[in-house]
TIFI-457141 format. One record per residue (C-alpha): residue in three letters; x, y, z. Coordinates in nm, 4 decimals, always signed. Example, Ala and Ser with C-alpha at 12.3 -4.5 7.8 and 13.67 -1.06 7.14 Angstrom:
2
<papa rest="ala" xx="+1.2300" yy="-0.4500" zz="+0.7800"/>
<papa rest="ser" xx="+1.3670" yy="-0.1060" zz="+0.7140"/>
! end
This chain:
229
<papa rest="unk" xx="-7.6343" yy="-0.3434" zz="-7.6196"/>
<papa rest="unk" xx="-7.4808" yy="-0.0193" zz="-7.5876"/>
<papa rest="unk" xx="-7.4662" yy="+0.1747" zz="-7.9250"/>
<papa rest="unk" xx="-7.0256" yy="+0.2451" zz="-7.9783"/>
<papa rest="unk" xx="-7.0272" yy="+0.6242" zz="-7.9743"/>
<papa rest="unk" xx="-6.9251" yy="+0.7729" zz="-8.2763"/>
<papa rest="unk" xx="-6.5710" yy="+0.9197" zz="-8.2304"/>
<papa rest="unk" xx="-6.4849" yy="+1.2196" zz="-8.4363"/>
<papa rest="unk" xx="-6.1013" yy="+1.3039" zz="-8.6228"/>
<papa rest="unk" xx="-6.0225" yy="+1.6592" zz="-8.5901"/>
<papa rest="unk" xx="-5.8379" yy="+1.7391" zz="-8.9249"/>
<papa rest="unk" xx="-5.6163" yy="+2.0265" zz="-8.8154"/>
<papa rest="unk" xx="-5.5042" yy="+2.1654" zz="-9.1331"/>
<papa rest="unk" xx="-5.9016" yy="+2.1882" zz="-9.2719"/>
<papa rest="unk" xx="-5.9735" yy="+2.3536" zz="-8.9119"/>
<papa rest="unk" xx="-5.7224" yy="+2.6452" zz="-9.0135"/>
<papa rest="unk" xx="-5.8098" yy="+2.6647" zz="-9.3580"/>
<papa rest="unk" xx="-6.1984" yy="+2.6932" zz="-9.2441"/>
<papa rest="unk" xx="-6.1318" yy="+2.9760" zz="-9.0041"/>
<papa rest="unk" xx="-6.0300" yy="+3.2814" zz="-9.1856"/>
<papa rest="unk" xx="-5.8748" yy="+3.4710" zz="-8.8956"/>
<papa rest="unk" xx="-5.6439" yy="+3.1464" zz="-8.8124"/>
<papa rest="unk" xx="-5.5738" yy="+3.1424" zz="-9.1720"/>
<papa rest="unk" xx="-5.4723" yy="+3.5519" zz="-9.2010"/>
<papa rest="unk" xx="-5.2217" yy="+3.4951" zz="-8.9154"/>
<papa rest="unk" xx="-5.0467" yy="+3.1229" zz="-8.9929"/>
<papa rest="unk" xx="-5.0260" yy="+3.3677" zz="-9.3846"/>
<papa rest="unk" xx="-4.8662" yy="+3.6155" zz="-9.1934"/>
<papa rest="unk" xx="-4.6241" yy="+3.4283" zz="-8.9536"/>
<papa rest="unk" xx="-4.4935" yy="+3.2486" zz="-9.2800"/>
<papa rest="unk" xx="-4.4407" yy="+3.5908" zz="-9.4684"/>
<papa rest="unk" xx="-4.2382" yy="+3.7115" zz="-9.1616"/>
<papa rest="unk" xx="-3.9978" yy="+3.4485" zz="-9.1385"/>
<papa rest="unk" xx="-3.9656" yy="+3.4335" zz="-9.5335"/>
<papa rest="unk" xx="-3.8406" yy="+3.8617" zz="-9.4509"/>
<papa rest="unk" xx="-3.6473" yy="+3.7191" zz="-9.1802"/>
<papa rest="unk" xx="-3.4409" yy="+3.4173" zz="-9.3955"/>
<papa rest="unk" xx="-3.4284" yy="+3.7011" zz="-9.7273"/>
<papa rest="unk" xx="-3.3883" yy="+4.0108" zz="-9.6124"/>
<papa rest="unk" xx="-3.0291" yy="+4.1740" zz="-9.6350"/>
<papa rest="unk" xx="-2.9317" yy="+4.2447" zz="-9.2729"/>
<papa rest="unk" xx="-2.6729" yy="+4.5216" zz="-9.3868"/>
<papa rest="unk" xx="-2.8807" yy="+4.8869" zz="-9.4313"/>
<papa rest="unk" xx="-2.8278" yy="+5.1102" zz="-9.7014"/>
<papa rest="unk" xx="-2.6897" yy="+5.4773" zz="-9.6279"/>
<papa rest="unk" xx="-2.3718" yy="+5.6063" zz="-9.6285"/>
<papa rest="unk" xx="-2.1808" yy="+5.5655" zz="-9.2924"/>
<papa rest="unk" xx="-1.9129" yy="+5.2924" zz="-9.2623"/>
<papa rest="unk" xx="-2.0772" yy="+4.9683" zz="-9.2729"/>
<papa rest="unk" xx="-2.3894" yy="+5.0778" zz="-9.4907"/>
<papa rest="unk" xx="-2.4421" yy="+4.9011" zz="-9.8168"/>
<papa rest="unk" xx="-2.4008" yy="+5.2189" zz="-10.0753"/>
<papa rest="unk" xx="-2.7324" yy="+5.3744" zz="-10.1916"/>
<papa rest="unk" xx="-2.8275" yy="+5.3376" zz="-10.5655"/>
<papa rest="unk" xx="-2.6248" yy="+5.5792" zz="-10.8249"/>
<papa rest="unk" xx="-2.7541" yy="+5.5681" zz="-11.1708"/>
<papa rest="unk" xx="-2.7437" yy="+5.8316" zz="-11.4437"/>
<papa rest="unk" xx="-2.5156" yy="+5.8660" zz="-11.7834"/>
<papa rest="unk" xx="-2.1721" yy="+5.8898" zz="-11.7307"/>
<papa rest="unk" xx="-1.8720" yy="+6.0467" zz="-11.9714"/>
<papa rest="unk" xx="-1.5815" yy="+5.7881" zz="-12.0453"/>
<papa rest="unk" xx="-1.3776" yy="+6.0461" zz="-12.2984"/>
<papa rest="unk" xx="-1.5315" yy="+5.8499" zz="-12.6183"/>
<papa rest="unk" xx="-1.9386" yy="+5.9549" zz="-12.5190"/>
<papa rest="unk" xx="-2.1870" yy="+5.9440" zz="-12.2323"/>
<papa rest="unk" xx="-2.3505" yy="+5.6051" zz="-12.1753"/>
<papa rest="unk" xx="-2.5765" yy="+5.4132" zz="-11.9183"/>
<papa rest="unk" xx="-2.4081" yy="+5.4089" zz="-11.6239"/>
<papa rest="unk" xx="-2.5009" yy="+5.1884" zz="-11.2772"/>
<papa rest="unk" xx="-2.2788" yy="+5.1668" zz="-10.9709"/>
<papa rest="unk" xx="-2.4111" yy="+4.8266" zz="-10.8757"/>
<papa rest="unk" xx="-2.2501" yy="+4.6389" zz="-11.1710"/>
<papa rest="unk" xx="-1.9010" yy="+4.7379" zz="-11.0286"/>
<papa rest="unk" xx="-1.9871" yy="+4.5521" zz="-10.7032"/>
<papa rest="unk" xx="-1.9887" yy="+4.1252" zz="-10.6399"/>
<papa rest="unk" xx="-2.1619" yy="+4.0493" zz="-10.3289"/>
<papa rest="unk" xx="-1.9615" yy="+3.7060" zz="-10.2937"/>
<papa rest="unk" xx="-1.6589" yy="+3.9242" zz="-10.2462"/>
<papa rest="unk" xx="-1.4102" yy="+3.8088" zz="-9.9349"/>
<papa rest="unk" xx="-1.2108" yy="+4.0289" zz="-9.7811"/>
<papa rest="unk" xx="-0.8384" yy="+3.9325" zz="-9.8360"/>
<papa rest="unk" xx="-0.9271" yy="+3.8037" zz="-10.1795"/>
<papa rest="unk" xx="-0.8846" yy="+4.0128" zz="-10.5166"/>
<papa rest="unk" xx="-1.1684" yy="+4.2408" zz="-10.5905"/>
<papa rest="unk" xx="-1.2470" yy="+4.5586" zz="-10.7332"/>
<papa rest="unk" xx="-1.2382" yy="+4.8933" zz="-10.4760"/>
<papa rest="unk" xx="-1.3971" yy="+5.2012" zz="-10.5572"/>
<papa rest="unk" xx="-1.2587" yy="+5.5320" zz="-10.4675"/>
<papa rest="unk" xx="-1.5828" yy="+5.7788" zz="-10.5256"/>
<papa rest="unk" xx="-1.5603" yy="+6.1571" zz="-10.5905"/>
<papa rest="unk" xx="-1.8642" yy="+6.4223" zz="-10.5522"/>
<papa rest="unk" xx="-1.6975" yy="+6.6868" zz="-10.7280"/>
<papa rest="unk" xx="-1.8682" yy="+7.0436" zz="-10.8692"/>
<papa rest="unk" xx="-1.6702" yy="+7.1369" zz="-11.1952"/>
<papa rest="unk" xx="-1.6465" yy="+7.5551" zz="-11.0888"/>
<papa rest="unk" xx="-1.5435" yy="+7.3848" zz="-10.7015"/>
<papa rest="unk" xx="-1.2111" yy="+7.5533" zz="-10.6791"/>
<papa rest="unk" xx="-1.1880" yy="+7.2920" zz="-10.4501"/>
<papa rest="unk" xx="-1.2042" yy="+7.0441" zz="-10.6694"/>
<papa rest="unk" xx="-1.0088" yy="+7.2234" zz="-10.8987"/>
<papa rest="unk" xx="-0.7076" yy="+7.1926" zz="-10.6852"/>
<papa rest="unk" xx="-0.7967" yy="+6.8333" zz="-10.5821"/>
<papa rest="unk" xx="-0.8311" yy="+6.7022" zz="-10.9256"/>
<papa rest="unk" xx="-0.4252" yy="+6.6092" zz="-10.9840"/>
<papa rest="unk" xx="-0.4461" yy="+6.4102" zz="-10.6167"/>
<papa rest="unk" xx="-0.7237" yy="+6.1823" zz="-10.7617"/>
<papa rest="unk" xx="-0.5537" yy="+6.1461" zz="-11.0842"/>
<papa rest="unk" xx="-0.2208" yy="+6.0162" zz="-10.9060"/>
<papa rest="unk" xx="-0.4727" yy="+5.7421" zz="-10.6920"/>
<papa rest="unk" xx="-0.5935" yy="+5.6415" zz="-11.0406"/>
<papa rest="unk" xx="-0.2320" yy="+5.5157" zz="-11.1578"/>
<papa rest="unk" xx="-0.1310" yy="+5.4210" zz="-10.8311"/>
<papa rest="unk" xx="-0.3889" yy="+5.2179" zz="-10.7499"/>
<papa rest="unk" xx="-0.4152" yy="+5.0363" zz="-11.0745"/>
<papa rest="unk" xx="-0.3525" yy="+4.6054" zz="-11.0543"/>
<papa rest="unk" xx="-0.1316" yy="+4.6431" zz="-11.3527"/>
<papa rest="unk" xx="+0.0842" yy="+4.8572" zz="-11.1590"/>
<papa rest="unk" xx="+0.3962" yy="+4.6810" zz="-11.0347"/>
<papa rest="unk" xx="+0.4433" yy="+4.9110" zz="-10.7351"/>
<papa rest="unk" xx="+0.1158" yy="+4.8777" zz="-10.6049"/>
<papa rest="unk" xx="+0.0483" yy="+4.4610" zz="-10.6401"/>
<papa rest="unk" xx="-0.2664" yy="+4.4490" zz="-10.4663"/>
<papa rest="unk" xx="-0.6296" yy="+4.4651" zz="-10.5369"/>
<papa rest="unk" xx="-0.7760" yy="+4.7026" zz="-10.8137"/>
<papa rest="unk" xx="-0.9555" yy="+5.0424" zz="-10.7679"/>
<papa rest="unk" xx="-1.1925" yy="+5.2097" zz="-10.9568"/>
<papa rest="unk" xx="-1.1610" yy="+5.5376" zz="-10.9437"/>
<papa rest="unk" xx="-1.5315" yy="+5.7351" zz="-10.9801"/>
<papa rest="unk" xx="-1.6070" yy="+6.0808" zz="-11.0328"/>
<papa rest="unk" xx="-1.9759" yy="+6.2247" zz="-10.9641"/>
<papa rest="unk" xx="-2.0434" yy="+6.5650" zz="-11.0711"/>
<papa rest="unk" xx="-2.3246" yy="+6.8096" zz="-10.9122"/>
<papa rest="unk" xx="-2.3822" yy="+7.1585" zz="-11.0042"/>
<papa rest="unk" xx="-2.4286" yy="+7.3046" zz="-10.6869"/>
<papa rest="unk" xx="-2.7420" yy="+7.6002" zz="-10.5410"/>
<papa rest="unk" xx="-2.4105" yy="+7.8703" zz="-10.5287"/>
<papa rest="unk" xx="-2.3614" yy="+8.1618" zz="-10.7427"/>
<papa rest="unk" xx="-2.1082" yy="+8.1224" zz="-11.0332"/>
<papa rest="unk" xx="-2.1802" yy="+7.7656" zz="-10.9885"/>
<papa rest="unk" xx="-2.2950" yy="+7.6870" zz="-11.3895"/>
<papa rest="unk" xx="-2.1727" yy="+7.3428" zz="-11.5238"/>
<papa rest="unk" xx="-2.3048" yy="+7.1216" zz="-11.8314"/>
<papa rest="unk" xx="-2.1819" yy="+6.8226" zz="-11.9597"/>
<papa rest="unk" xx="-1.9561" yy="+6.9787" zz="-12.2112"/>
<papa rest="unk" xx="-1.7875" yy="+7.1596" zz="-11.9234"/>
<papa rest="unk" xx="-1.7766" yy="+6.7906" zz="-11.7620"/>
<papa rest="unk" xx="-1.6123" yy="+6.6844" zz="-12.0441"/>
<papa rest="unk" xx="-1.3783" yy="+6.9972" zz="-12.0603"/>
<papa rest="unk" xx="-1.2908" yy="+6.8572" zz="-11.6832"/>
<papa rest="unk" xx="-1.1973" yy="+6.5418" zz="-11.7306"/>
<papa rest="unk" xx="-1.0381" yy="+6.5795" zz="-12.0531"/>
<papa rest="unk" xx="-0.8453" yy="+6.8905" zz="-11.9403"/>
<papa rest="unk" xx="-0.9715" yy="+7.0560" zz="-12.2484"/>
<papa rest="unk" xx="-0.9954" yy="+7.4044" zz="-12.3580"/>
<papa rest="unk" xx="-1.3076" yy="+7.6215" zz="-12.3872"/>
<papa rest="unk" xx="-1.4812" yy="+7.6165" zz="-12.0967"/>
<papa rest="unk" xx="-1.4289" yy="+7.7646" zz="-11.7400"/>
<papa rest="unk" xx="-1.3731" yy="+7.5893" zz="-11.4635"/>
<papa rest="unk" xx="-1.3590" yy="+7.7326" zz="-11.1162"/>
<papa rest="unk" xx="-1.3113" yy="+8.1034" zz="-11.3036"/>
<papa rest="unk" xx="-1.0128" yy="+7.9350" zz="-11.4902"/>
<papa rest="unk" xx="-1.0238" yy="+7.7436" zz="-11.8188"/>
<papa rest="unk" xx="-1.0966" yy="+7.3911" zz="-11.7760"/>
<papa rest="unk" xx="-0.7301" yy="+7.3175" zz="-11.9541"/>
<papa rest="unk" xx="-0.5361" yy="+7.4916" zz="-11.6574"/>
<papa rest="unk" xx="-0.6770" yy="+7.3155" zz="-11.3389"/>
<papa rest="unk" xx="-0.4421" yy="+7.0306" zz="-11.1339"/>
<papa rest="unk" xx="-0.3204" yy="+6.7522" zz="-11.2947"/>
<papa rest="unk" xx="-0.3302" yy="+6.5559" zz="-11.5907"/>
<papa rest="unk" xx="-0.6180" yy="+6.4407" zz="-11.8221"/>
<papa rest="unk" xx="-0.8313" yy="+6.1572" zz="-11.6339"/>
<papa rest="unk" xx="-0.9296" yy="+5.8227" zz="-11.7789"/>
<papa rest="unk" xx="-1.1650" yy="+5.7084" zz="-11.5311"/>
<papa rest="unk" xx="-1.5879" yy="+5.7937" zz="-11.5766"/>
<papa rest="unk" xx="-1.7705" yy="+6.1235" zz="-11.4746"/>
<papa rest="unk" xx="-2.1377" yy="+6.0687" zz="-11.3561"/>
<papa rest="unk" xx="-2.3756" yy="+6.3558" zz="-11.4600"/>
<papa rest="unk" xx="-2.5357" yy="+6.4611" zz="-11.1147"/>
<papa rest="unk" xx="-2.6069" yy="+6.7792" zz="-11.2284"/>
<papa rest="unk" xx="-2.9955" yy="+6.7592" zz="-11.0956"/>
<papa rest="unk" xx="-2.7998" yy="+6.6229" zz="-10.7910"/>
<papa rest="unk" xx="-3.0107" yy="+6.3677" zz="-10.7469"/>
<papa rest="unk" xx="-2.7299" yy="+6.1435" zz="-10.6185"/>
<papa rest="unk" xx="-2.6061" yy="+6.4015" zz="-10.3752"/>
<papa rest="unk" xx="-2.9566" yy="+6.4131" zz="-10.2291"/>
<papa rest="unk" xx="-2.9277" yy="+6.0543" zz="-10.2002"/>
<papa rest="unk" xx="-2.5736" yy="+5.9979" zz="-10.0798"/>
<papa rest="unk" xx="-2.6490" yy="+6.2809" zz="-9.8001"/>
<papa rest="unk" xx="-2.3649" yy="+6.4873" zz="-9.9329"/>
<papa rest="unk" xx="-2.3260" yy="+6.8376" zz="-9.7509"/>
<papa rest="unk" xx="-2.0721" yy="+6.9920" zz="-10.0295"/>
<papa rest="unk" xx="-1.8165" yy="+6.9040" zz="-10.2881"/>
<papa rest="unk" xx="-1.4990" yy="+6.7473" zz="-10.2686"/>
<papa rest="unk" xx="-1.6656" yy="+6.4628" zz="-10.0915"/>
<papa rest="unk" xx="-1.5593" yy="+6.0865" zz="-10.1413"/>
<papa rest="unk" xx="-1.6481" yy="+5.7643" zz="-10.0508"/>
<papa rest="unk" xx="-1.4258" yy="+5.3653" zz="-10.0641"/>
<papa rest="unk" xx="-1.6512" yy="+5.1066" zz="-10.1228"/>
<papa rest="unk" xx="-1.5552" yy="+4.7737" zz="-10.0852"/>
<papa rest="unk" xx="-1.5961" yy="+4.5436" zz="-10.3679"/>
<papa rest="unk" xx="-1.8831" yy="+4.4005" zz="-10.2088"/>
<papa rest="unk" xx="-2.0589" yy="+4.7384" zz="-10.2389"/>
<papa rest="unk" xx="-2.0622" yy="+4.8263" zz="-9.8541"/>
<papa rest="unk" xx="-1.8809" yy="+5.1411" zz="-9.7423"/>
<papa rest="unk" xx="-1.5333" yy="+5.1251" zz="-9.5797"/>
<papa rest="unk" xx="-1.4509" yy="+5.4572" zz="-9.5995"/>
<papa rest="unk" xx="-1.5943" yy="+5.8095" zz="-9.5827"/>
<papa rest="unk" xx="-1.4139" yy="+6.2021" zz="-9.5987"/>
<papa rest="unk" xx="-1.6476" yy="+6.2817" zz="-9.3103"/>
<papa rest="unk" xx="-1.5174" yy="+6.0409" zz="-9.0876"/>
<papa rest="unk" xx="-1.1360" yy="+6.0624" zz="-9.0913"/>
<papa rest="unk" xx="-1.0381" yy="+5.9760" zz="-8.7800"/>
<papa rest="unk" xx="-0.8965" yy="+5.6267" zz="-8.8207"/>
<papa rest="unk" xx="-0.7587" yy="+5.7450" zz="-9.2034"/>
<papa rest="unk" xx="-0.6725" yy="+6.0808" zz="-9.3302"/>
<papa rest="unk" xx="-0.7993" yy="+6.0380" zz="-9.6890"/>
<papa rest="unk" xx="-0.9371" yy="+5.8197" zz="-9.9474"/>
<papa rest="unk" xx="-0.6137" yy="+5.7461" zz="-10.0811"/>
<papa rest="unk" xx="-0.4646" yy="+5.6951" zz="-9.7271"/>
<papa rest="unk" xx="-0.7517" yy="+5.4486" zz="-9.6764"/>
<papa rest="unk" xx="-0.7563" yy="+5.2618" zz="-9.9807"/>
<papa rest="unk" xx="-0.3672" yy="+5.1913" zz="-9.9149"/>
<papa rest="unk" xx="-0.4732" yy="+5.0608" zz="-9.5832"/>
<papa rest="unk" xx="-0.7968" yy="+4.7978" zz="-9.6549"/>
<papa rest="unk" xx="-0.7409" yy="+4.7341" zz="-9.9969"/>
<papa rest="unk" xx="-0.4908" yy="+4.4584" zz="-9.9512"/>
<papa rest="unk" xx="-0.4706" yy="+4.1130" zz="-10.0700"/>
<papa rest="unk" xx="-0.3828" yy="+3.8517" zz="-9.8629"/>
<papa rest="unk" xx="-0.0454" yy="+3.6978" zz="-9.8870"/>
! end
């Protein structure tokens, strides 16, 4: 009588567990395809296409300064065609004269682009204005001269003029303090006026240093931000 050999059951998922190096890489393979499912496929930076960089700091609305985050303007489940919210984004230095002489221009975007404008019928745009100090003598804002800006308020000099005299008329849209230009560091921006469209999905559509398909922000924002019919 011949003895029946014993037969032995290989339990696969106790050999893996008992061999530490098998375990490391099966740990490894299931973190990369967890990046792979997760991770958003669209890089930030600011080039067409990118997904706009963080911009946080306090921000003047003409009643105070308060917490301000550029991310809670944008909804990721945004379609293009359908309404949303557009964002037409201004690095601007207070003593620019550029900016000086720019400042009526974005105030005229601001009411035309507005959805409760008749004329324009289309999707809404913020209009945002970030503003630096910049390394260049004469260059010496503060956020009462901010203020002074936007409000297009006597008492402080703008641009070697008083604040009250540059382009335009008083603005009603937010200026973000930048004066440690922290953001400009971040946004890659070379000098002031610069500007930016973001879609309401917070990706890029739009930049001043790339204006060969559209001339400017306004120009662009006239183009893309249309709802479908």
């Amino acid at each position: 009588m011949h003895p029946r050999p014993m037969q032995l059951h290989e339990d696969e998922a106790a050999g893996v567990t008992d061999n530490p190096l098998l375990m490391v890489v099966a740990l490894v393979i299931a973190g990369l395809m967890i990046v792979a499912v997760t991770s958003d496929p669209v890089a930030t930076g600011t080039d067409i296409g990118d997904r706009a960089p963080e911009l946080t700091s306090m921000a003047y609305d003409g009643a105070g300064w308060a917490n301000f985050d550029l991310s809670s303007y944008f909804d990721e489940t945004w379609v293009e065609g359908q309404p949303g919210s557009w964002i037409i984004l201004e690095f601007m230095d207070t003593d620019c004269p550029y900016c000086v002489q720019r400042a009526g221009e974005l105030g005229d975007w601001d009411a035309v682009f507005d959805a409760e404008n008749p004329q324009w019928a289309n999707e809404d745009v913020q209009v945002i204005a970030v503003a630096a100090e910049l390394n260049i003598a004469g260059h010496d804002s503060s956020r009462e001269e901010i203020e002074a800006f936007r409000d297009k308020s006597a008492g402080h000099t703008c641009a070697k003029q008083d604040c009250s005299a540059r382009d335009g008329s008083a603005h009603s849209f937010p200026y973000v303090d930048d004066l440690s230009l922290d953001a400009m560091d971040t946004w890659k921006v070379r000098g002031t006026p610069t500007y930016f469209v973001i879609q309401p999905d917070g990706i890029i559509a739009w930049t001043s240093d790339n204006t060969a398909r559209y001339a400017d922000a306004g120009e662009a924002v006239a183009a893309l931000a249309v709802v479908d019919a």
